[in-house]
C-alpha positions in Angstrom: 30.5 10.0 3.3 29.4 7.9 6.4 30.3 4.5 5.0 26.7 3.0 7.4 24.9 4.1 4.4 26.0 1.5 2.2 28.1 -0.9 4.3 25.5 -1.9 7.0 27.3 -3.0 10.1 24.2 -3.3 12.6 22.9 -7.0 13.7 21.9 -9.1 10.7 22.9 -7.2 8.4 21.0 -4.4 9.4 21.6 -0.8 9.0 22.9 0.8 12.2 20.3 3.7 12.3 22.0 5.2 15.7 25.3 5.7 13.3 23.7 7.8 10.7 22.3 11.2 10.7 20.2 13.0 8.8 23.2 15.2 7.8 24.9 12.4 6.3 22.8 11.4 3.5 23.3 14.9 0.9 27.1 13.7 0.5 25.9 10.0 0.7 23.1 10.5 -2.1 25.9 13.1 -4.6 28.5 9.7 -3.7 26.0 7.0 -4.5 24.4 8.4 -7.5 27.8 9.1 -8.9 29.0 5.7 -9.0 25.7 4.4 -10.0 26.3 7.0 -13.2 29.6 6.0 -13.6 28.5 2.3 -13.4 25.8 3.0 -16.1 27.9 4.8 -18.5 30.3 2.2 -17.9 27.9 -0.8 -19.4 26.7 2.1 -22.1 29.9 2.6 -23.7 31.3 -0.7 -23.0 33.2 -1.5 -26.7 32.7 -5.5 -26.6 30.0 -6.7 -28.2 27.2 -6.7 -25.9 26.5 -9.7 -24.5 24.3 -10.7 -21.7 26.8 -10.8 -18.2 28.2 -7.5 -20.0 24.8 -5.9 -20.5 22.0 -7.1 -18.3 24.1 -8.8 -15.7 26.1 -5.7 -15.2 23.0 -3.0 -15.2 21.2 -5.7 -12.1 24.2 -4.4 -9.6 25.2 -1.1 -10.9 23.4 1.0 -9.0 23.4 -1.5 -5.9 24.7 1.3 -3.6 22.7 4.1 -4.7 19.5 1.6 -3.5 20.9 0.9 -0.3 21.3 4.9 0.5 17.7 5.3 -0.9 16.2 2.7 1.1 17.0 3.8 4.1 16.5 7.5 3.6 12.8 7.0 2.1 12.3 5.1 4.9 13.0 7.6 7.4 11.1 10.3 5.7 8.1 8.3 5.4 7.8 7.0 8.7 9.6 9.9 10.6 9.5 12.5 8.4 10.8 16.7 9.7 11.7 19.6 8.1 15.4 18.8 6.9 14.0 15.2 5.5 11.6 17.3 3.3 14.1 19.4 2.1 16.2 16.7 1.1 13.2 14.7 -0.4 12.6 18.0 -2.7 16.3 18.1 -3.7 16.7 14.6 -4.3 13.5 13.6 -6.5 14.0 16.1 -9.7 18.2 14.7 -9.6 16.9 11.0 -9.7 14.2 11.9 -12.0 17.1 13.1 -14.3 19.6 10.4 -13.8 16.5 7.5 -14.3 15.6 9.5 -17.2 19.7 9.3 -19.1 19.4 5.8 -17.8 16.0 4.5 -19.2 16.2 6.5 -22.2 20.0 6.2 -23.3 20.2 4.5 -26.8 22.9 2.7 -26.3 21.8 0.9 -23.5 18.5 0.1 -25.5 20.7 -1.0 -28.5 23.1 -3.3 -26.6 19.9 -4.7 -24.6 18.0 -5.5 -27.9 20.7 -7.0 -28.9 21.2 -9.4 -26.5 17.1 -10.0 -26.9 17.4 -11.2 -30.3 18.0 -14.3 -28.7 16.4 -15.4 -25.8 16.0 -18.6 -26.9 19.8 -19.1 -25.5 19.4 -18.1 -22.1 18.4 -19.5 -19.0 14.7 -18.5 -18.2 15.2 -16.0 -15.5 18.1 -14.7 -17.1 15.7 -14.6 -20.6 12.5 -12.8 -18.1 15.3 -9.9 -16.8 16.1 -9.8 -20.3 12.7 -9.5 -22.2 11.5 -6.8 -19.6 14.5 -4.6 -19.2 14.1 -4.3 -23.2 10.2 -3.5 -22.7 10.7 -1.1 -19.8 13.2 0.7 -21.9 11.2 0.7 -24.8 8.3 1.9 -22.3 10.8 4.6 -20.8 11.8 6.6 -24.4 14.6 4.9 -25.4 13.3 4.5 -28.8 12.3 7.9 -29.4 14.1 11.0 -31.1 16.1 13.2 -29.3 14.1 15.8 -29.2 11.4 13.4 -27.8 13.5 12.1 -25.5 14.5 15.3 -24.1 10.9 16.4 -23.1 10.5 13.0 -21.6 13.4 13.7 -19.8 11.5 17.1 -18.6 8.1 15.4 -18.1 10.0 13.1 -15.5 11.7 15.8 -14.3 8.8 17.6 -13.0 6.5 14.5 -12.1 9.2 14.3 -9.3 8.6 17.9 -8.4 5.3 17.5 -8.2 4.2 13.7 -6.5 7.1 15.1 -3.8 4.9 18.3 -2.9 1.3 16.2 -3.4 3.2 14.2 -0.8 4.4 16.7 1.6 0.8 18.5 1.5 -1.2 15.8 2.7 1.1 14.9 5.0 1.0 18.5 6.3 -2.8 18.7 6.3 -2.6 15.2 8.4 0.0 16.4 10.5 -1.7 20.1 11.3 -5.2 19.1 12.1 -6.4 18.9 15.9 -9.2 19.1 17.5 -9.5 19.3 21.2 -12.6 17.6 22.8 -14.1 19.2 26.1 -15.0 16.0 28.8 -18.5 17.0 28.2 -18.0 16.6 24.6 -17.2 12.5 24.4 -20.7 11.4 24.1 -20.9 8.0 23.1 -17.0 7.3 22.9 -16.0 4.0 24.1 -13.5 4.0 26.9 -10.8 2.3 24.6 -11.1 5.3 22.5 -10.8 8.3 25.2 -7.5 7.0 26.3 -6.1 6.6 22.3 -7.4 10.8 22.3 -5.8 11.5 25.3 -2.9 9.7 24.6 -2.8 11.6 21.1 -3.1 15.0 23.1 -0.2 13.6 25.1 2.1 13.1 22.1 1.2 16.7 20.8 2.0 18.4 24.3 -1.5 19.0 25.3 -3.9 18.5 28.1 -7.5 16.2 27.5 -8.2 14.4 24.4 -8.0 15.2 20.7 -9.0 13.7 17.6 -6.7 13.6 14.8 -6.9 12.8 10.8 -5.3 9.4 12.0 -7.7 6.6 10.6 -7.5 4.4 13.8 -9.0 7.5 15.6 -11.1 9.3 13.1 -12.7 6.4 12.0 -13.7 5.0 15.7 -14.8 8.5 16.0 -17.0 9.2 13.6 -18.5 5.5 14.6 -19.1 6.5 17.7 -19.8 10.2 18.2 -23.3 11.4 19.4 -22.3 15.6 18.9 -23.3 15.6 15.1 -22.0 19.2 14.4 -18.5 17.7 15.9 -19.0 14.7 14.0 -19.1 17.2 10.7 -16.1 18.9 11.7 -13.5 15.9 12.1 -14.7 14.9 8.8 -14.6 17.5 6.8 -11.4 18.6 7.8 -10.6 14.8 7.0 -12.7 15.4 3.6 -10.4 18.4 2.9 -6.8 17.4 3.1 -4.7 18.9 0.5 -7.6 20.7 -1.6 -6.7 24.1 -0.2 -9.6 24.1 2.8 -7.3 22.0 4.9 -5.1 23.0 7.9 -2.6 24.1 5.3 -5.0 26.2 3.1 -3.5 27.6 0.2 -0.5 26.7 1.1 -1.2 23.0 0.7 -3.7 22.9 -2.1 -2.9 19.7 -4.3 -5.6 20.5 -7.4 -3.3 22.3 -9.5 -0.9 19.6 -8.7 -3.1 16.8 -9.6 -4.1 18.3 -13.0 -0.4 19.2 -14.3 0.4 15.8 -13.4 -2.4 14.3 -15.4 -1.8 16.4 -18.2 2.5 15.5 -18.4 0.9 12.2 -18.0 -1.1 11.8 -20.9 1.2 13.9 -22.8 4.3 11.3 -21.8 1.8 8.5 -22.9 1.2 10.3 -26.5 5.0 10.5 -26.8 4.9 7.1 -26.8 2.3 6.2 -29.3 -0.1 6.0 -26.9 -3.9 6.9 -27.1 -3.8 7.9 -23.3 -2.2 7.1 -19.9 -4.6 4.4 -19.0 -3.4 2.7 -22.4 0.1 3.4 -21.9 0.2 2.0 -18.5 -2.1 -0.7 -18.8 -0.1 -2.5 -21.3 2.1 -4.4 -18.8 -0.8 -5.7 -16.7 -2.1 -8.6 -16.2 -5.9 -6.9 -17.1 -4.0 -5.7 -20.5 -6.8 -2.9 -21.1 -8.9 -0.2 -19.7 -11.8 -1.9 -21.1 -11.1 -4.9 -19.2 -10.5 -3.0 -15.7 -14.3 -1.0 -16.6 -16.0 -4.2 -17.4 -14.8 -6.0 -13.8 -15.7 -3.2 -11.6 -19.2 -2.4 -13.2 -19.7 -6.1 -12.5 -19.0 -5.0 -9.1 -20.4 -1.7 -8.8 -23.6 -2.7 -9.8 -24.7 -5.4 -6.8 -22.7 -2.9 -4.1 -24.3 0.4 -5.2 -27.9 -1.8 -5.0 -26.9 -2.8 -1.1 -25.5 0.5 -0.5 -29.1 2.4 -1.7 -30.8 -0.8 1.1 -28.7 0.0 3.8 -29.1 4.1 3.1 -32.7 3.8 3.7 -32.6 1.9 6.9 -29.4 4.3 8.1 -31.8 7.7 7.5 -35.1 5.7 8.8 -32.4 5.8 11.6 -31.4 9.3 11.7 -34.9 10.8 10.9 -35.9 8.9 14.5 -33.2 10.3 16.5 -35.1 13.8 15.5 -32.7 14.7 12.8 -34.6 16.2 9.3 -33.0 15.9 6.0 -30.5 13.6 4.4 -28.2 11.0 5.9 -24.6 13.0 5.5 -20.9 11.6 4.6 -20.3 12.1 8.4 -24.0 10.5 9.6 -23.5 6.9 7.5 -20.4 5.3 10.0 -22.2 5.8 13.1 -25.6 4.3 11.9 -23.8 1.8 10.6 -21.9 0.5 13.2 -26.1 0.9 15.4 -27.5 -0.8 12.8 -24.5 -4.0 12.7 -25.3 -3.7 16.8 -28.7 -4.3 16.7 -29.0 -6.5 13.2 -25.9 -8.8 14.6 -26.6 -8.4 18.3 -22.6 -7.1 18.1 -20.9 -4.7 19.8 -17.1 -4.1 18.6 -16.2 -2.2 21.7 -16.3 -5.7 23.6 -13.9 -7.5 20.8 -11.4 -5.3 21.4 -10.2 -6.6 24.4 -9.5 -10.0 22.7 -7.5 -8.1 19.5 -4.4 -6.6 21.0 -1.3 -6.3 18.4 0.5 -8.6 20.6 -2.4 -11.2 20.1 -3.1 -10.4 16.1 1.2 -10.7 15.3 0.6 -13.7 17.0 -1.7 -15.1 14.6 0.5 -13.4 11.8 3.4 -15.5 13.0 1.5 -18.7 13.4 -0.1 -18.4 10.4 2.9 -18.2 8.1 4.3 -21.1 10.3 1.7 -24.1 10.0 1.6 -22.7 6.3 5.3 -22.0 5.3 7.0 -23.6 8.2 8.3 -19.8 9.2 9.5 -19.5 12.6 10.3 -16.0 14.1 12.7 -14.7 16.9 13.3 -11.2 18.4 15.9 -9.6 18.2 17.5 -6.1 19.3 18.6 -3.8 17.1 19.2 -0.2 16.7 16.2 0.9 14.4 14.6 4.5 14.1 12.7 4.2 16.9 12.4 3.0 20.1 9.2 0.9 19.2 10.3 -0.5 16.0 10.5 -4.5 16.4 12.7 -6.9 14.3 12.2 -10.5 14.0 15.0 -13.2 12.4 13.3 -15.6 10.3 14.2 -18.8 9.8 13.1 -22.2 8.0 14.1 -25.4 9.3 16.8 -23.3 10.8 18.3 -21.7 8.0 17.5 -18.0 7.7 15.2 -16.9 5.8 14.9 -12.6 6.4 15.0 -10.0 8.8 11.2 -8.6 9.2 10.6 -5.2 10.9 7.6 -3.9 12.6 6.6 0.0 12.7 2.8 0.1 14.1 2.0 3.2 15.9 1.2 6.6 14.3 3.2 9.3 14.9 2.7 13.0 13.7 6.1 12.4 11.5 4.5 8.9 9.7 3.3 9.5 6.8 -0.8 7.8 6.7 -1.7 4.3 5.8 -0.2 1.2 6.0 2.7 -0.8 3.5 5.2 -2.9 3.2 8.9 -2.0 1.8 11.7 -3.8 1.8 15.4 -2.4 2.8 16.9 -5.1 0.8 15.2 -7.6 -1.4 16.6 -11.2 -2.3 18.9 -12.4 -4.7 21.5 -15.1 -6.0 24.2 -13.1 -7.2 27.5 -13.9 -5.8 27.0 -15.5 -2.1 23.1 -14.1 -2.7 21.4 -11.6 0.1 18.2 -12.5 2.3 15.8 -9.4 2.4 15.0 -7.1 5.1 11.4 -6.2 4.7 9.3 -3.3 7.2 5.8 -3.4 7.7 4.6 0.1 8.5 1.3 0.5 10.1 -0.6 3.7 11.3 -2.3 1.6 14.6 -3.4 3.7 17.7 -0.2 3.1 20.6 -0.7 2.2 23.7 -1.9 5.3 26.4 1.4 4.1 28.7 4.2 2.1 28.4 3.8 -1.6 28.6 0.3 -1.2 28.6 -1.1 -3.2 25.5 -2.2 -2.0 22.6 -6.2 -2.9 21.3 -6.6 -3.0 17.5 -9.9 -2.5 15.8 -11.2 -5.8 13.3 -9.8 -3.5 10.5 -6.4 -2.4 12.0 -6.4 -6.4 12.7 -7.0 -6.8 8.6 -4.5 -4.4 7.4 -1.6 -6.1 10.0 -2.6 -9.6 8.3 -2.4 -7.7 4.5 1.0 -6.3 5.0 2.2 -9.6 6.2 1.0 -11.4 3.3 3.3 -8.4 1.4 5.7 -9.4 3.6 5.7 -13.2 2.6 6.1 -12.2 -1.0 9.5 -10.8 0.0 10.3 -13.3 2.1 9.7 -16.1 0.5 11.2 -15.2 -2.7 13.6 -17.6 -4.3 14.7 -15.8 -7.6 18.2 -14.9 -9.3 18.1 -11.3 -9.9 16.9 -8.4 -7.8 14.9 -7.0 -10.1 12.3 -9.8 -10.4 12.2 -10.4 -6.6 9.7 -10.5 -4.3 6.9 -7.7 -4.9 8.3 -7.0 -8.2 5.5 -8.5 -10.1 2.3 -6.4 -12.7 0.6 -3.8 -10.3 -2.6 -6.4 -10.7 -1.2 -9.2 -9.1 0.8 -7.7 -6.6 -1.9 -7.2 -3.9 -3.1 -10.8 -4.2 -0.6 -12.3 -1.8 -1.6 -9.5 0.9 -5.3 -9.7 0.1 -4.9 -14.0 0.4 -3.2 -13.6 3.8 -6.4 -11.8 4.8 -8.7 -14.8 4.6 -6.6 -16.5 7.8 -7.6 -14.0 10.0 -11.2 -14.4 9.6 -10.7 -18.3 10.1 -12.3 -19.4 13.6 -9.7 -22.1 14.3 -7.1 -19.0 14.3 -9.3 -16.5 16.4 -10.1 -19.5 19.4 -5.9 -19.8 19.0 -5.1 -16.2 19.4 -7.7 -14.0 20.2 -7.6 -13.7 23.6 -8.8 -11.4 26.0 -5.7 -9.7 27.3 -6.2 -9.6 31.1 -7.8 -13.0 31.8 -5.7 -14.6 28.3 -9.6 -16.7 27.9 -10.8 -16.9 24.2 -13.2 -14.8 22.5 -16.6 -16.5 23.1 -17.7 -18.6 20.2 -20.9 -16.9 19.8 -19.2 -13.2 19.8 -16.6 -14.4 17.3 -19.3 -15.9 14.9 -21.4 -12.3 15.6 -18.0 -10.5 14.5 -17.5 -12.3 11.6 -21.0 -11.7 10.4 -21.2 -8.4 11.5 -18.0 -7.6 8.6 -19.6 -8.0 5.8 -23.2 -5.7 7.1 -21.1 -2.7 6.0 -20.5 -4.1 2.4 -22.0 -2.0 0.4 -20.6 0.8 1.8 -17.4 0.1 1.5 -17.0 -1.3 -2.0 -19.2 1.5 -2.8 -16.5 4.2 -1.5 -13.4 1.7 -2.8 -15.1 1.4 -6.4 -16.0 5.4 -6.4 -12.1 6.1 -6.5 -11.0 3.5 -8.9 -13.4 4.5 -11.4 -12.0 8.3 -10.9 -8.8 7.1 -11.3 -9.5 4.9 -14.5 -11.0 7.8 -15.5 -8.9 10.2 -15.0 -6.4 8.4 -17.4 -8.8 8.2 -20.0 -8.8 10.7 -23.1 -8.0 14.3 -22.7 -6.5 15.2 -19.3 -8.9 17.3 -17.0 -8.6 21.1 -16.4 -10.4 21.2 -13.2 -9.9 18.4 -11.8 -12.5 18.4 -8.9 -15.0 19.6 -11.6 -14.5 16.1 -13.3 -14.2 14.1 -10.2 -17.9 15.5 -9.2 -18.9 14.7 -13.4 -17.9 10.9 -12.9 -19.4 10.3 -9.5 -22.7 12.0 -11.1 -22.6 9.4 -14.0 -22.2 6.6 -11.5 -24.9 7.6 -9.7 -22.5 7.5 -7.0 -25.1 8.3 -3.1 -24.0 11.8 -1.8 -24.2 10.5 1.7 -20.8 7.7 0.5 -17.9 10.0 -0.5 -14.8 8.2 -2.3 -12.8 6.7 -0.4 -9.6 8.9 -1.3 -10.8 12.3 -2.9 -8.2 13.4 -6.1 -6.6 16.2 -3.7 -4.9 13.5 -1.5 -5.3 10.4 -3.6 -1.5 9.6 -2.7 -1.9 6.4 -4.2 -2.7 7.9 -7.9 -1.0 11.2 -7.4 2.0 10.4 -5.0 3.3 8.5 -8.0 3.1 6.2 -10.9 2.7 3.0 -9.1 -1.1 3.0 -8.9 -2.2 5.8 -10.9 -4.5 4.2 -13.4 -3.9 1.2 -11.5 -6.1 1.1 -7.9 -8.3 -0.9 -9.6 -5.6 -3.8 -8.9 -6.8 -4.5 -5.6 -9.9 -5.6 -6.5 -8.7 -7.4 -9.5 -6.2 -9.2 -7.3 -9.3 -9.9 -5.0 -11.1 -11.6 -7.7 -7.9 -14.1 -7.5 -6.9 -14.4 -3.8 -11.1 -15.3 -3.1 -10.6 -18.4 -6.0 -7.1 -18.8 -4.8 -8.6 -19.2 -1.0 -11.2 -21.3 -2.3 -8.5 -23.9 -3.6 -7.6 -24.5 0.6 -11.0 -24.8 1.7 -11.5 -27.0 -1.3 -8.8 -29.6 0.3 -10.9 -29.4 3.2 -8.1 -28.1 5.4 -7.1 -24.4 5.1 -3.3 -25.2 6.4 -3.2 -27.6 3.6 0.6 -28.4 3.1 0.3 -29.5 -0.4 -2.0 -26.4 -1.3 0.4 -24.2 0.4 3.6 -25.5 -1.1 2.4 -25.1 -4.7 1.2 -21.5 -3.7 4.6 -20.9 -2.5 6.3 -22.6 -5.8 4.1 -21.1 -8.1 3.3 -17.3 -6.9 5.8 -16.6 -3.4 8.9 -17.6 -4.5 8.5 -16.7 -7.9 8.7 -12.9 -7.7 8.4 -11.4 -11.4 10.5 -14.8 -13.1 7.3 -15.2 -15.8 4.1 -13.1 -16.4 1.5 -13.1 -13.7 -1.6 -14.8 -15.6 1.4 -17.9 -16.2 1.7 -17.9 -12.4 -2.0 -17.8 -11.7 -2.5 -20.4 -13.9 0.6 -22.8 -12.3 -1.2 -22.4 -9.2 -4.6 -22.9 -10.2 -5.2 -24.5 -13.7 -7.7 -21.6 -14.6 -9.0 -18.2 -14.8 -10.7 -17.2 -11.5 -14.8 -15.4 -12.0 -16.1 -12.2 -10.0 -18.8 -14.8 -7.9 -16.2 -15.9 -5.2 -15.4 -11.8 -4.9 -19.2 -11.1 -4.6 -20.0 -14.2 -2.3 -16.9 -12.7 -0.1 -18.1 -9.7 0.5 -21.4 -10.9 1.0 -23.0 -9.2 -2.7 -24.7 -11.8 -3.1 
């Protein structure tokens, strides 16, 4: 086994990606899951009475190698993913499936762990917090169950792994397989900026001209921007069709069949529980608590952005209708009315930002940002990462270090879509205690040549600011045990840190600092800045109209009996909603990776608006202080939520930080609702 696996010897700690090869990780994955089983079985048939180091201690570091061959290998396949990585991916999930399933749903492990949790009252809190929710999360897992049960839990995880791995794979295949060549009498209307991001696409792909790809940071801009409607129609229903068997895979990568078994072993895992549903089974551990609850906030919402969205349809096909086009405004018609219509209501042209946003600028702002609130400084440094334009940042405090941040921001055919935050290593205090390593990974449109900069839309800006604010949750994190650090919090509250960060970006004191224009380095003009920030909210009801469309699917989906036809019930919700034909959700079931790639956010997307109802209030308490770089405001959000990780239930941190429950106004007044 290539020892670089598990023993990183590159700078900082870092894994010495040049050393390790793709052939390496089948004998390091058989090596590391070995001793994480041997580890396990050790702690399960451990003849002293259990007690917590023997028990809970122990199971924290036991499978401390397998993580550190899994992190980086998931990393490589999902930001440079080929044929071999997929082959591995497809081998690997079913034999972790297995091995978390003996794990989470051996009774011995659940009986020594109750044990110990008959008395929590004795231990220190975090140790009392690992404690309490290894013993729920085992409970939540099987381990209670009858053998028999257990056993077709142990087959329902089996082939969940099977199947999110090939949902995967097929979008990322459609994504991959789509291009569309553009003739240079067929870029009507398409900013300069734009051109050069298609040509430089066609470049990466081999070919001559420009092409549009299911990238967002081109699609998007293209579908803004385009005056050929019938190519406009094209790009986005191939977009529109990944992975429902119309896509560039066809048949071959049709995800509906996938989606509904997956719902079905879903809700049949949840009944095995003594669950009504999924939605029940998995909202238990949340900070909402109930399905109910989740409905009630996003009809709040849906309500006032489905009443904008039907006002701004009418002005969009008053639009259309006098450009000479009959009939409806169309899915692939509403972004490039929109974006007219923000020009003329605003007096705002994006196009002439963009000059002012490049990455270099916007991370930045990140970095200043997290310094006047955190005191963070960061330095480069070289390292041997997976590709050449990966970056990698020491940060420190006061000058002790703090992590090692990396950056990944241009797409690549290999990446998989989107935009997240991982970590390769997360903090802890055991023994001498480890800093984390945590990777940004962003989908942005590179630079046509080398050393030329690279211009970011106001929405690739956003996203860079929201995985930063993931990043601070890592970063910041000051906890004993690995398993309650950092992000490792309820799916609700684990976007509010990212969603938080957000609100700096759109602060005019940090634009006049750092948006500059990048050949004359002069400040974006006051009057264009305050036109930009007004023009963001014009599109509002669109898109918390498109955002709300998939989280009520996805509640939905959870709810009850599990749907045969999957698309047939997707197109049965919308109609009840009332949901305009002309807004399409914002990620259709058959490449809904966030609901279908896994369990993470599968009855759970609602989270980033609930955590938006919190990170407005929670923004609210700076520019309460009259200072949003309040030190005082920012140290308690740092002792209270950052640092804190999982170490006590989310409302208890909300409530640390800010004495009450936050209301659905300050989310409305945000996105300008109301």
């Amino acid at each position: 086994m290539n020892s670089e696996l598990i023993r990183w010897t590159g700078p900082e700690g870092l894994p010495r990606f040049d050393r390790i090869a793709d052939g390496d990780f089948a004998a390091g994955f058989d090596d590391a899951l070995a001793r994480a089983e041997a580890a396990m079985e050790a702690i399960a048939a451990n003849p002293e009475p259990p007690s917590f180091q023997n028990t809970l201690a122990a199971m924290e570091v036991a499978e401390e190698g397998l993580n550190r061959v899994l992190a980086i290998f998931y990393t490589l396949a999902s930001v440079d993913s080929n044929p071999l990585r997929q082959e591995l991916q497809r081998d690997f999930a079913p034999r972790l499936a297995a091995y978390n399933s003996r794990v989470s749903m051996d009774p011995r492990l659940y009986a020594r762990v109750k044990a110990v949790a008959a008395d929590l009252a004795a231990l220190d809190p975090q140790d009392a917090r690992i404690t309490e929710l290894a013993l729920r999360d085992l409970t939540r897992a099987g381990a209670g169950l009858d053998e028999a049960a257990r056993e077709r839990m142990a087959a329902i995880r089996a082939r969940m792994a099977e199947l999110t791995t090939k949902f995967t794979q097929n979008v990322l295949a459609d994504e991959r397989d789509f291009v569309l060549p553009l003739r240079d009498d067929q870029l009507a209307g398409l900013p300069d900026w734009l051109v050069r991001a298609m040509r430089a696409a066609a470049k990466e792909r081999g070919l001559d001209g420009q092409v549009v790809t299911l990238n967002r940071s081109l699609i998007v801009p293209f579908l803004e921007h385009a005056r050929d409607r019938a190519l406009r129609e094209l790009a986005f229903r191939a977009w529109a069709a990944r992975g429902s068997g119309e896509g560039a895979g066809g048949a071959a990568t049709d995800n509906r069949a996938i989606a509904a078994e997956i719902l079905a072993l879903r809700h049949e895992r949840a009944q095995l529980l003594g669950h009504a549903d999924f939605a029940a089974w998995k909202l238990e551990p949340e900070m909402a608590g109930t399905a109910g609850r989740v409905e009630e906030l996003l009809h709040q919402v849906w309500d006032a952005a489905r009443a904008r969205a039907a006002e701004d349809e009418a002005k969009l096909t008053a639009m259309l209708h006098a450009d000479g086009v009959n009939g409806a405004l169309e899915p692939w018609d509403w972004r490039l009315y929109a974006e007219r219509l923000r020009r003329q209501a605003h007096d705002f042209d994006a196009d002439r930002v963009k000059p002012y946003l490049t990455l270099e600028a916007m991370l930045g702002a990140v970095f200043d940002v997290a310094n006047r609130l955190f005191g963070l400084e960061f330095q480069p440094i070289e390292a041997p990462l997976w590709a050449p334009e990966v970056r990698a940042w020491r940060v420190t405090r006061d000058g002790r270090p703090m992590a090692i941040f990396l950056g990944d921001y241009f797409a690549r055919p290999s990446k998989r879509s989107g935009a997240w935050c991982s970590a390769l290593q997360v903090q802890h205090k055991i023994g001498q205690g480890q800093r984390p390593i945590v990777v940004n990974v962003c989908n942005f449109t590179p630079p046509e040549q080398a050393g030329a900069p690279a211009f970011l839309s106001w929405d690739d800006a956003r996203t860079l600011f929201h995985e930063f604010g993931h990043a601070t949750h890592h970063i910041l994190s000051d906890v004993k045990w690995p398993s309650i650090s950092g992000t490792s919090v309820a799916q609700d509250f684990v976007e509010l840190p990212s969603q938080l960060y957000e609100h700096w970006l759109e602060q005019p004191q940090v634009l006049d600092a750092h948006a500059r224009h990048f050949e004359t380095g002069q400040p974006l003009p006051a009057d264009l800045r305050d036109r930009l920030l007004a023009a963001g909210k014009a599109d509002a009801g669109f898109a918390t109209t498109e955002y709300l469309e998939s989280a009520l699917v996805d509640l939905a989906f959870h709810r009850g009996p599990p749907a045969g036809d999957v698309m047939a019930r997707q197109a049965a919700i919308l109609s009840g909603l009332g949901a305009p034909s002309a807004i399409p959700m914002r990620h259709a079931t058959p490449h809904f990776a966030h609901v279908f790639s896994g369990d993470s956010y599968a009855s759970g997307y609602y989270s980033y608006m609930w955590s938006e109802v919190m990170d407005a209030d929670a923004f609210a308490a700076f520019e309460e202080t009259g200072d949003i770089f309040d030190p005082a405001t920012a140290r308690r959000l740092e002792e209270t939520i950052l640092s804190r990780g999982g170490s006590a239930p989310a409302d208890q941190l909300w409530i640390a930080f800010r004495e009450r429950m936050p209301g659905v106004e300050a989310l409305l007044r945000g996105r300008g609702l109301i």
